[in-house]
C-alpha atoms as a printed R data frame, in Angstrom:
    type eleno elety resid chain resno       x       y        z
1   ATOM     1    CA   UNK     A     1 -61.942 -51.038 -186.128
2   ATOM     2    CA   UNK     A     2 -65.118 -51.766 -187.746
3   ATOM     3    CA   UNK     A     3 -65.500 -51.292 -191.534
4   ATOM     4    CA   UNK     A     4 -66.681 -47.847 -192.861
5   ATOM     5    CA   UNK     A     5 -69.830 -49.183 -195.275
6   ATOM     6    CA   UNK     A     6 -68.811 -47.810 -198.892
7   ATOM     7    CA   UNK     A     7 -71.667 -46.176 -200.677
8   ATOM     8    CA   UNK     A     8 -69.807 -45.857 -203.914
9   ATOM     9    CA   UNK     A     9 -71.445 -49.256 -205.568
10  ATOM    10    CA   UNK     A    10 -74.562 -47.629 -205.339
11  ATOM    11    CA   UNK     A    11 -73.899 -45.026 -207.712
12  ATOM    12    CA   UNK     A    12 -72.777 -47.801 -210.889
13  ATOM    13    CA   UNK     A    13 -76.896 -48.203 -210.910
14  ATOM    14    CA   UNK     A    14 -77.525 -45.004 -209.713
15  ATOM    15    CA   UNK     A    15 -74.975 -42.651 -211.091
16  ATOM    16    CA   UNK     A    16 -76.837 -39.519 -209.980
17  ATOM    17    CA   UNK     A    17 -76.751 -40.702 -206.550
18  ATOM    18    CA   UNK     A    18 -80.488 -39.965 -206.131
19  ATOM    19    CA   UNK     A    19 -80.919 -42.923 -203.855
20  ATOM    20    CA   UNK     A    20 -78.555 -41.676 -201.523
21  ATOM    21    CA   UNK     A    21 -80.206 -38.086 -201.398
22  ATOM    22    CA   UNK     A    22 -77.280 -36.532 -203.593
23  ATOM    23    CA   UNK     A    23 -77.406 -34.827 -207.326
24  ATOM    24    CA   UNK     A    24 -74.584 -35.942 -208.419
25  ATOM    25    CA   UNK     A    25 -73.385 -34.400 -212.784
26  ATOM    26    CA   UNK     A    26 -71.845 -36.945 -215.038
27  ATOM    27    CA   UNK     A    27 -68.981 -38.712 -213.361
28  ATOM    28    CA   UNK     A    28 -67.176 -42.192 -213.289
29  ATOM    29    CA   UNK     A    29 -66.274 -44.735 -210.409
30  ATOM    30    CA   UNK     A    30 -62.775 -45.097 -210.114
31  ATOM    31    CA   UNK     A    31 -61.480 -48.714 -208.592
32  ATOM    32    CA   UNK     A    32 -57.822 -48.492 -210.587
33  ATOM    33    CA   UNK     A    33 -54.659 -49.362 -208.888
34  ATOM    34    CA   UNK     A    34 -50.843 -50.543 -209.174
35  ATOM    35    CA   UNK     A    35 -51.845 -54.443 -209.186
36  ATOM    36    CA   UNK     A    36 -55.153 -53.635 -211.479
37  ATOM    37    CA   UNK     A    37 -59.512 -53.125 -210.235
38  ATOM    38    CA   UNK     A    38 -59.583 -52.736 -206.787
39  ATOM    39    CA   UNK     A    39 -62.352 -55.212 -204.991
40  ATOM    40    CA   UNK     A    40 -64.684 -51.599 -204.562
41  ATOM    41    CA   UNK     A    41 -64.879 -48.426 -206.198
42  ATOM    42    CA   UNK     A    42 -61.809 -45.970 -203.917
43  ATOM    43    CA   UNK     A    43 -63.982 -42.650 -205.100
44  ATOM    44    CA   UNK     A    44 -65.668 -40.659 -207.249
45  ATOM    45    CA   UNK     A    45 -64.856 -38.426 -210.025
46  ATOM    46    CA   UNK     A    46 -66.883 -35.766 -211.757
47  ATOM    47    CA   UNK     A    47 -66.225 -35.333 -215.367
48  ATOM    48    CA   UNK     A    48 -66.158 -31.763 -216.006
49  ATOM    49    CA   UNK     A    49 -63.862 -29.545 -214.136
50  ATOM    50    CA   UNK     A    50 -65.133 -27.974 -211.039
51  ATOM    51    CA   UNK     A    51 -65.661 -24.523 -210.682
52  ATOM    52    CA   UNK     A    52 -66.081 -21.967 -207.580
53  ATOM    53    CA   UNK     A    53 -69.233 -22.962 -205.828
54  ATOM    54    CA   UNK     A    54 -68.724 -26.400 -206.759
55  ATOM    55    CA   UNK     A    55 -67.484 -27.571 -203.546
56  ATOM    56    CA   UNK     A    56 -70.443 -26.304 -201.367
57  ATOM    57    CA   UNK     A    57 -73.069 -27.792 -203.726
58  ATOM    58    CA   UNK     A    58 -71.167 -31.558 -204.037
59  ATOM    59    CA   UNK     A    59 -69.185 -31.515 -201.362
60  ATOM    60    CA   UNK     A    60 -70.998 -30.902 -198.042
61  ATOM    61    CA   UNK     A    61 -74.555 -32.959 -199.533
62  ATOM    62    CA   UNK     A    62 -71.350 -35.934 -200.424
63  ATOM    63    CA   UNK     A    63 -70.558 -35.629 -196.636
64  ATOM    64    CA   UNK     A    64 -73.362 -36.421 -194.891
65  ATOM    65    CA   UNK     A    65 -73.533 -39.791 -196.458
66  ATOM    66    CA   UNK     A    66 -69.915 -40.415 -195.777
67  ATOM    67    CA   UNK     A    67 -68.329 -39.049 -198.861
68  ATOM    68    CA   UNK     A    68 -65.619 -36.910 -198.333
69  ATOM    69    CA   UNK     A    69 -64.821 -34.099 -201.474
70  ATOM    70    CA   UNK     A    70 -61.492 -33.391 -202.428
71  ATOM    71    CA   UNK     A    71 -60.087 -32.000 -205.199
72  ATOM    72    CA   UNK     A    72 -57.996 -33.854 -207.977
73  ATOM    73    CA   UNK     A    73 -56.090 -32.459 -210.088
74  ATOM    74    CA   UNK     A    74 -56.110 -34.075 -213.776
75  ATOM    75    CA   UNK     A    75 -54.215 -31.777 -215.611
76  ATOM    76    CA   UNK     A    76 -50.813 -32.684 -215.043
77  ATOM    77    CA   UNK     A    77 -48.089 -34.071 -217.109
78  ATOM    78    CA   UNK     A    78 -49.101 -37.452 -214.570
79  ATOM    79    CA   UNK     A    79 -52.615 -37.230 -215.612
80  ATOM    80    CA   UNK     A    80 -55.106 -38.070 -212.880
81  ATOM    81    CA   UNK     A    81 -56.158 -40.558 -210.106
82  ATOM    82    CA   UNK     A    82 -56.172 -43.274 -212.863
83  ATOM    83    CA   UNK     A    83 -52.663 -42.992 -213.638
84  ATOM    84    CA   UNK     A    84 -51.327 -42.385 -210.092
85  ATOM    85    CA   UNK     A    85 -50.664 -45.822 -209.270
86  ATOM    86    CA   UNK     A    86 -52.941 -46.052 -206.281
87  ATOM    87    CA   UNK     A    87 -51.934 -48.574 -203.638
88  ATOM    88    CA   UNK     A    88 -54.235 -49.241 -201.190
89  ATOM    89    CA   UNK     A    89 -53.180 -52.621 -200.206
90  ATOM    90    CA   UNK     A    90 -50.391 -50.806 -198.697
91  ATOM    91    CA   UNK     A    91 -52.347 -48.597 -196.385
92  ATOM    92    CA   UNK     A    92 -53.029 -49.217 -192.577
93  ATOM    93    CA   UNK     A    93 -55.836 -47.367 -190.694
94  ATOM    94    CA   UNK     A    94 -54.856 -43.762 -189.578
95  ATOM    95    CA   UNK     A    95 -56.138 -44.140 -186.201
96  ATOM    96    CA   UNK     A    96 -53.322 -46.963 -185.420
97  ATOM    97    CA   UNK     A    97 -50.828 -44.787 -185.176
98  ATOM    98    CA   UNK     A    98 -49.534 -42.348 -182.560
99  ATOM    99    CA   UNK     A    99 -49.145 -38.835 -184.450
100 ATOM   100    CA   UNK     A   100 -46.486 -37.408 -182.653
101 ATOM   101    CA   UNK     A   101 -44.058 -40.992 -182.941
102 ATOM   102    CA   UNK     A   102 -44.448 -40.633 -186.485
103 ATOM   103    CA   UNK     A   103 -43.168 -37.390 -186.688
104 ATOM   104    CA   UNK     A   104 -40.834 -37.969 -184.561
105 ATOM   105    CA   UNK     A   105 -39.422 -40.768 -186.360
106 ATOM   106    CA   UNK     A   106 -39.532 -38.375 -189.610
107 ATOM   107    CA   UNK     A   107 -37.771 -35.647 -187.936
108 ATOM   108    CA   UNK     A   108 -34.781 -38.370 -186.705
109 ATOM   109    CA   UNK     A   109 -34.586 -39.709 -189.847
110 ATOM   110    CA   UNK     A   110 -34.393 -36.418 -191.500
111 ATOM   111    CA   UNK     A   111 -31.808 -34.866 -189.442
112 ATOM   112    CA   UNK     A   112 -29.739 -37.733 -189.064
113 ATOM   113    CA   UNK     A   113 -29.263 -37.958 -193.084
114 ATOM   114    CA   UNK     A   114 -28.555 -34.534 -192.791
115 ATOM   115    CA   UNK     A   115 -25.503 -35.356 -190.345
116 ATOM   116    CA   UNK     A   116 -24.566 -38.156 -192.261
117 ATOM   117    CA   UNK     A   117 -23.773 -36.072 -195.007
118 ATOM   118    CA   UNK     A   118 -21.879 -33.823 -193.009
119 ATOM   119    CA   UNK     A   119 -19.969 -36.475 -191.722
120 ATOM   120    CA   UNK     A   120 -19.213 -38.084 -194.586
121 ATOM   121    CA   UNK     A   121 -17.091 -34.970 -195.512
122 ATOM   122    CA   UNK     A   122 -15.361 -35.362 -192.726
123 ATOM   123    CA   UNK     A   123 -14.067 -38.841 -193.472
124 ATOM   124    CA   UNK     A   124 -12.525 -37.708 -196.605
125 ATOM   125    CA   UNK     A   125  -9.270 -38.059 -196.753
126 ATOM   126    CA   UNK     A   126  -5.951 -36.019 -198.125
127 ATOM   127    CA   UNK     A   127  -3.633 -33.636 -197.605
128 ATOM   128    CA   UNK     A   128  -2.652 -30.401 -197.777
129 ATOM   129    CA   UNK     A   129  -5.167 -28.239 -200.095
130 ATOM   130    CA   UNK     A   130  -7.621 -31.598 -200.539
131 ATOM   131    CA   UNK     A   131  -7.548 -31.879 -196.774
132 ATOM   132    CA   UNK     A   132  -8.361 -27.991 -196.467
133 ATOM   133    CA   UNK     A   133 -10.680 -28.376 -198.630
134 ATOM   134    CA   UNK     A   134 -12.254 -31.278 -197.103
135 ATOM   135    CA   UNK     A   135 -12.433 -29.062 -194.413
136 ATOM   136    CA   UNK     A   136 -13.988 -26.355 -194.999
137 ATOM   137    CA   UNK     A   137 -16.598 -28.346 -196.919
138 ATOM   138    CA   UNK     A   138 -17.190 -29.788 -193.470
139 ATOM   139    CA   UNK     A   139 -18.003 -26.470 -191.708
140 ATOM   140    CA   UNK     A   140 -20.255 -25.513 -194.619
141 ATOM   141    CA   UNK     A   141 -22.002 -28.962 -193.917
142 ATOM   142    CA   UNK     A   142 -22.337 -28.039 -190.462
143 ATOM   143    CA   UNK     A   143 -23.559 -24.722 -191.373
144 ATOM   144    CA   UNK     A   144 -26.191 -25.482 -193.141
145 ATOM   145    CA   UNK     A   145 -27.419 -28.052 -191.185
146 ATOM   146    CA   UNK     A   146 -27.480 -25.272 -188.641
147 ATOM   147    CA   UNK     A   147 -29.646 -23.081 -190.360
148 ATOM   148    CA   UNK     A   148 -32.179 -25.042 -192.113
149 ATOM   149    CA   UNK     A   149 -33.032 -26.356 -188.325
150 ATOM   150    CA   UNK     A   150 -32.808 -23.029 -186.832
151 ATOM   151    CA   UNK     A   151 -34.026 -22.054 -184.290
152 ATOM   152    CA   UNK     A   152 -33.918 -25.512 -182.991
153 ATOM   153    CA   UNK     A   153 -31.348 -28.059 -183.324
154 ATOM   154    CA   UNK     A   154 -31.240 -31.619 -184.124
155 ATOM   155    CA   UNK     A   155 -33.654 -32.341 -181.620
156 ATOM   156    CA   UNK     A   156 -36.828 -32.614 -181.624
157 ATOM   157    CA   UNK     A   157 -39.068 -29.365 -180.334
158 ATOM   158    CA   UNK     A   158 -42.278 -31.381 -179.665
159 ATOM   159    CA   UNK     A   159 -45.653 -30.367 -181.219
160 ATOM   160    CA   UNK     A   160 -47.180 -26.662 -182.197
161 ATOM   161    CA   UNK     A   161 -49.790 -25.975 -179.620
162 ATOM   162    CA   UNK     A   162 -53.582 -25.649 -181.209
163 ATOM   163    CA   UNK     A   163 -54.423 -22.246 -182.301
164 ATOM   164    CA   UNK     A   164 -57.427 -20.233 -182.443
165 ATOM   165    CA   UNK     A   165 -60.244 -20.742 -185.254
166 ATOM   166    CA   UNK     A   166 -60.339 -17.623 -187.523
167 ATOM   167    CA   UNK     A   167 -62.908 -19.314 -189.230
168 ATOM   168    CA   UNK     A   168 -65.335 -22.505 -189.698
169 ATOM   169    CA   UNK     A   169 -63.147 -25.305 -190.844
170 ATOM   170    CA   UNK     A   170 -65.814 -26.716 -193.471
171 ATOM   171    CA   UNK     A   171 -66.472 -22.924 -194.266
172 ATOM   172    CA   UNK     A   172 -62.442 -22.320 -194.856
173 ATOM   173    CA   UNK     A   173 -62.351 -25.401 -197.334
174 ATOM   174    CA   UNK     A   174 -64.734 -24.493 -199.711
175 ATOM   175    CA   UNK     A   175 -62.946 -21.120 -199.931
176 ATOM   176    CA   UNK     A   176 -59.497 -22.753 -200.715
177 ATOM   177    CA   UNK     A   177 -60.897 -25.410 -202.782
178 ATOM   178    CA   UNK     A   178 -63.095 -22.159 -204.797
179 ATOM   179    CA   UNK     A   179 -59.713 -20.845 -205.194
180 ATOM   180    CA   UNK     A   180 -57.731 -23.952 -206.401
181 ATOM   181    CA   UNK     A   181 -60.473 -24.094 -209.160
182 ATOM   182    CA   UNK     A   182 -59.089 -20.672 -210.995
183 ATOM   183    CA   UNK     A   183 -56.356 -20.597 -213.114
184 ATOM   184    CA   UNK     A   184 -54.683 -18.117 -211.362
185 ATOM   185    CA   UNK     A   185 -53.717 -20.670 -207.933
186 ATOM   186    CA   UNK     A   186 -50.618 -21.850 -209.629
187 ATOM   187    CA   UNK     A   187 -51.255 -25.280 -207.506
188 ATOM   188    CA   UNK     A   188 -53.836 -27.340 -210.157
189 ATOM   189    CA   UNK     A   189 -54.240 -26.916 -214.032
190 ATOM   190    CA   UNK     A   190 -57.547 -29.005 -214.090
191 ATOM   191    CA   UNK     A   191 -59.108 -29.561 -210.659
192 ATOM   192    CA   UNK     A   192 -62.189 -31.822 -210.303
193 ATOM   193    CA   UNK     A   193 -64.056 -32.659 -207.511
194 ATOM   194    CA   UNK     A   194 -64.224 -36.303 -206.405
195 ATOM   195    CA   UNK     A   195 -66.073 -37.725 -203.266
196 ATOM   196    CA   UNK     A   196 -64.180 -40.543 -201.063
197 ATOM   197    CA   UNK     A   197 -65.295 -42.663 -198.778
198 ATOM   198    CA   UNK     A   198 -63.090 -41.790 -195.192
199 ATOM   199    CA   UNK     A   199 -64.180 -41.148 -191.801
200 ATOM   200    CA   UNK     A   200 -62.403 -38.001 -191.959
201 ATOM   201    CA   UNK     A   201 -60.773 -35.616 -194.177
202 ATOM   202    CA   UNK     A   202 -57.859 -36.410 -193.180
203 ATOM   203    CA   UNK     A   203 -58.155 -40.157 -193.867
204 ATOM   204    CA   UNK     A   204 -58.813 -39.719 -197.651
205 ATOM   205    CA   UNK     A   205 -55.083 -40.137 -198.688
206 ATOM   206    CA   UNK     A   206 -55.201 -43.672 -197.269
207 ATOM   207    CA   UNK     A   207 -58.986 -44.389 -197.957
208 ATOM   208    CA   UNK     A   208 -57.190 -44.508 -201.684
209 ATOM   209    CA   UNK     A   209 -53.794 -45.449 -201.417
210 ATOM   210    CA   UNK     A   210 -52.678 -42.483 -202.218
211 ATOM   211    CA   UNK     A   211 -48.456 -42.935 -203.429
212 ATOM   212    CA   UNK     A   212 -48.020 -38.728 -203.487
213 ATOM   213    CA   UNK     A   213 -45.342 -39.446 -200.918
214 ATOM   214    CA   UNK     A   214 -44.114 -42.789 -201.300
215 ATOM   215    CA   UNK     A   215 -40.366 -41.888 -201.444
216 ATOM   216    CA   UNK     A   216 -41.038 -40.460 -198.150
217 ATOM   217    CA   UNK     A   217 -43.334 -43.434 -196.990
218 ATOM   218    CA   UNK     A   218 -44.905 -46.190 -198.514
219 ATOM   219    CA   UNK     A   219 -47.774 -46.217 -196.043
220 ATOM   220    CA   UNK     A   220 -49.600 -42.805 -196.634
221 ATOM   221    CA   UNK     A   221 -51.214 -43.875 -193.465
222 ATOM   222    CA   UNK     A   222 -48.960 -42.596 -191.070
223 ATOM   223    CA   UNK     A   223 -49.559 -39.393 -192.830
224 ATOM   224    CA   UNK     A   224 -52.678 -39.062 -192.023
225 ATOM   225    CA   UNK     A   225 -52.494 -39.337 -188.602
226 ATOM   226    CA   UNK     A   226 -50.201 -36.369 -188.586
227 ATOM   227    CA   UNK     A   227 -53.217 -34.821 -190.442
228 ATOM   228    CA   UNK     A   228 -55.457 -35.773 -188.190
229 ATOM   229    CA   UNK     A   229 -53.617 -33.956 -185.279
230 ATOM   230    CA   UNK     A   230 -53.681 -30.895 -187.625
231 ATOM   231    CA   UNK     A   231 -57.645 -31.565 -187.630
232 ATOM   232    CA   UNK     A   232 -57.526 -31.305 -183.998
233 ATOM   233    CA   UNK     A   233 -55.061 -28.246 -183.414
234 ATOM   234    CA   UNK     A   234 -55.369 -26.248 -186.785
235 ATOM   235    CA   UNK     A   235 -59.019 -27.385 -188.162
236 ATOM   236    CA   UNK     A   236 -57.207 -28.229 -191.632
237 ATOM   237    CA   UNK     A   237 -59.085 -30.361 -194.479
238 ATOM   238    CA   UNK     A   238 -57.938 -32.340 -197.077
239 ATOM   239    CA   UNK     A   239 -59.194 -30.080 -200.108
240 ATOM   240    CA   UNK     A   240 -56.868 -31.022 -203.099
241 ATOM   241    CA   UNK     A   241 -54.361 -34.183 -204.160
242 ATOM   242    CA   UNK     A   242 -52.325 -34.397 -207.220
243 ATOM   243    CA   UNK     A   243 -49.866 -36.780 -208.626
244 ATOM   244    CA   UNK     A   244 -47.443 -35.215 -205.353
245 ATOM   245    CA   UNK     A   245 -48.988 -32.745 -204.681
246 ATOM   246    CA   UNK     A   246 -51.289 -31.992 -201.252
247 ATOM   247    CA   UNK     A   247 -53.293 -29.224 -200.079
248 ATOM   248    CA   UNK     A   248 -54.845 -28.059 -197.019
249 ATOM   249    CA   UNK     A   249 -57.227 -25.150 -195.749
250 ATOM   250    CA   UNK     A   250 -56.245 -24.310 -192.587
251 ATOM   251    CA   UNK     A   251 -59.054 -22.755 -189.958
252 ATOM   252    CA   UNK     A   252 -56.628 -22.144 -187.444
253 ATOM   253    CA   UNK     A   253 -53.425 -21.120 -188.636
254 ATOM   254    CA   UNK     A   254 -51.121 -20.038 -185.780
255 ATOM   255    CA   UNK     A   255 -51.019 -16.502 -184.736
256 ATOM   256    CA   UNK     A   256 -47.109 -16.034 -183.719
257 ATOM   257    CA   UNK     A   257 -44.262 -16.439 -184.803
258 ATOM   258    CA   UNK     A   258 -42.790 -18.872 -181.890
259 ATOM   259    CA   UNK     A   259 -46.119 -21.240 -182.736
260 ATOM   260    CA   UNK     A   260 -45.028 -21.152 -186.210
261 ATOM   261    CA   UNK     A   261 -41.786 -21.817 -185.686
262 ATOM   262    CA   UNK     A   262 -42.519 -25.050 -183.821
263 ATOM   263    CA   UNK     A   263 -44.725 -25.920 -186.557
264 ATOM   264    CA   UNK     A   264 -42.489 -25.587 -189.046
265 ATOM   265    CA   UNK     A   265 -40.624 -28.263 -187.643
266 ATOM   266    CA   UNK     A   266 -43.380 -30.124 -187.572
267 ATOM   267    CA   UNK     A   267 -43.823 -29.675 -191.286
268 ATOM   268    CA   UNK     A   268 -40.376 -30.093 -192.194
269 ATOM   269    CA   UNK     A   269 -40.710 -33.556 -190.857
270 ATOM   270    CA   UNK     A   270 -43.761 -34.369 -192.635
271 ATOM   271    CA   UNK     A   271 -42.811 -33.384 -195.738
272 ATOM   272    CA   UNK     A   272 -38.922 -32.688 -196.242
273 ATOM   273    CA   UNK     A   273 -38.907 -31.489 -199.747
274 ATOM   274    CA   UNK     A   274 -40.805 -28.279 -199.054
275 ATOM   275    CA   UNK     A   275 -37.684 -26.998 -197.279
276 ATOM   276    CA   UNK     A   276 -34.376 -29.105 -199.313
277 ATOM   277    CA   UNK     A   277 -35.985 -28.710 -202.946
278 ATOM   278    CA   UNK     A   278 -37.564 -25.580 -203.198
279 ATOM   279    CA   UNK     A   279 -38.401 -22.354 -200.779
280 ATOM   280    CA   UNK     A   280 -37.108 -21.363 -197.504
281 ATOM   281    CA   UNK     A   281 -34.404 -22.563 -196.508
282 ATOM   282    CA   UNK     A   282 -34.758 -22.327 -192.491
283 ATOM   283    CA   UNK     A   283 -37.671 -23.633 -190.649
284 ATOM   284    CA   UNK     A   284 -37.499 -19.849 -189.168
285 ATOM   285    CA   UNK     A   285 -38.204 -18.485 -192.588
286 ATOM   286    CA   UNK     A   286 -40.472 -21.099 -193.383
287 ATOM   287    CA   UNK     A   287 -42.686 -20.057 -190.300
288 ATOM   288    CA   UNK     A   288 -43.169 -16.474 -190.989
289 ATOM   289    CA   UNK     A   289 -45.137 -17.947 -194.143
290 ATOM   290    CA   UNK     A   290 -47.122 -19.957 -191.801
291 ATOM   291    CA   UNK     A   291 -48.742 -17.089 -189.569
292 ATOM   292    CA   UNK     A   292 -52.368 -16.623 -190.630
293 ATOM   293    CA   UNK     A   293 -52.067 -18.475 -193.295
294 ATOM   294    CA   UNK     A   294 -55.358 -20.307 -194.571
295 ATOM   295    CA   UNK     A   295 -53.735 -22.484 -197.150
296 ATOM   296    CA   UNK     A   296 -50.871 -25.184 -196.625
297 ATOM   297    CA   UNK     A   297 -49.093 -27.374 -199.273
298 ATOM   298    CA   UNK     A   298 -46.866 -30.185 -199.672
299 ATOM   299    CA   UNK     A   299 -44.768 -31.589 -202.491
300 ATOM   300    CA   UNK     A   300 -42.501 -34.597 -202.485
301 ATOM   301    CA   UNK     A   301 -40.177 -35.015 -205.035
């Protein structure tokens, strides 16, 4: 893989950008990480929050000089991309890994610890009520596992076929990242816009070492090639990061409920917590959220 050439250091003399054809407002170089100054600046961070029209006028003029915009959100109790602990030493490239084996190895891992704890009810021992107990605390294990992988079971369902654009990916993301920018999303208190250096929006978790997930997964890398495959299928971008936080437009959200159910899976494997901490608690119920839906996002506890 040949190095993507970082034009970040060009903006420390030339912090409008002008030499690189860009207008860029007051902003700073960020290069902070867990083990102190990265060698180069990982992005770029406006100062001011952004606003609705902000990512068309930044964003797509950022692009075509290989800076990718995405939204970060600075108003958490976590504070922003300088207090995240970036890690980027511990980031491989996207592109070496095979999408569909990572999720696959989420989705064992997942449902296996799942079973486990089921079966570690059934290893209790006692008698009488404690043993009756122990039982029925093993069918409720069972149960459970039951539903939240319904309508599958423990194994795997392969990947969601692509669906049909609804509208222009790069179109859809400045729509979503307009709407992260009011008050009203409920996803970021303080968005502001930054521009990364990746060769695709979905690389820009890894192009910064992004540690959102790392009690899922210390390399965010493997991530991102699920994202990319959602590039492919679903036209999604990368339009907003916060301390754990991730969110997606979505171009080509699936259109039925059996694509969306396969999805969900899918989802469930690539980011756990959206199902066992909070929400739905089926990937069937999950799905019917995911039909048309232009917006997708992740948290990891």
């Amino acid at each position: 893989m040949a190095t993507l050439p970082n034009p970040l250091p060009k903006l420390a003399t030339d912090p409008s950008g002008r030499s690189l054809g860009l207008q860029l407002p007051p902003g700073r170089l960020i290069d902070e990480t867990d083990d102190g100054p990265w060698h180069e600046p990982l992005l770029w961070q406006a100062e001011k929050p952004a606003a609705p029209g902000t990512w068309k006028a930044l964003g797509a003029p950022g692009a075509r000089v290989g800076l990718l915009p995405v939204l970060m959100d600075v108003g958490g109790r976590q504070g922003g991309p300088t207090e995240w602990d970036l890690m980027p030493r511990l980031a491989s490239y996207p592109g070496d890994h095979d999408a569909e084996d990572v999720l696959v190895d989420y989705w064992e891992y997942w449902t296996e610890d799942e079973e486990e704890e089921v079966e570690e009810v059934e290893q209790e021992e006692g008698e009488g009520e404690e043993k009756e107990g122990a039982a029925e605390e093993e069918g409720e294990g069972e149960d459970e596992l039951a539903e939240l992988l319904a309508p599958f079971g423990s194994a795997w369902p392969g990947l969601a076929p692509a669906s049909t654009p609804t509208a222009d990916p790069d179109t859809r993301a400045a729509q979503v990242a307009d709407s992260l920018t009011e008050a009203a999303s409920g996803w970021f208190k303080e968005a502001r816009l930054a521009l990364v250096p990746a060769r695709r929006s979905a690389d820009i978790p890894a192009a910064i070492g992004w540690t959102g997930p790392l009690n899922h997964d210390n390399d965010v890398a493997r991530l991102c090639a699920v994202l990319r495959t959602w590039e492919d299928r679903f036209g999604i971008r990368v339009v907003g990061l916060g301390f754990d936080i991730l969110v997606v437009s979505v171009a080509a959200p699936p259109s039925t409920l059996a694509d969306a159910e396969v999805l969900a899976a899918e989802h469930f494997a690539f980011c756990p917590d959206n199902l066992t901490q909070s929400g739905p608690t089926s990937l069937r119920d999950y799905a019917k959220h995911l039909v048309g839906n232009p917006t997708w996002s992740f948290w990891w506890d």
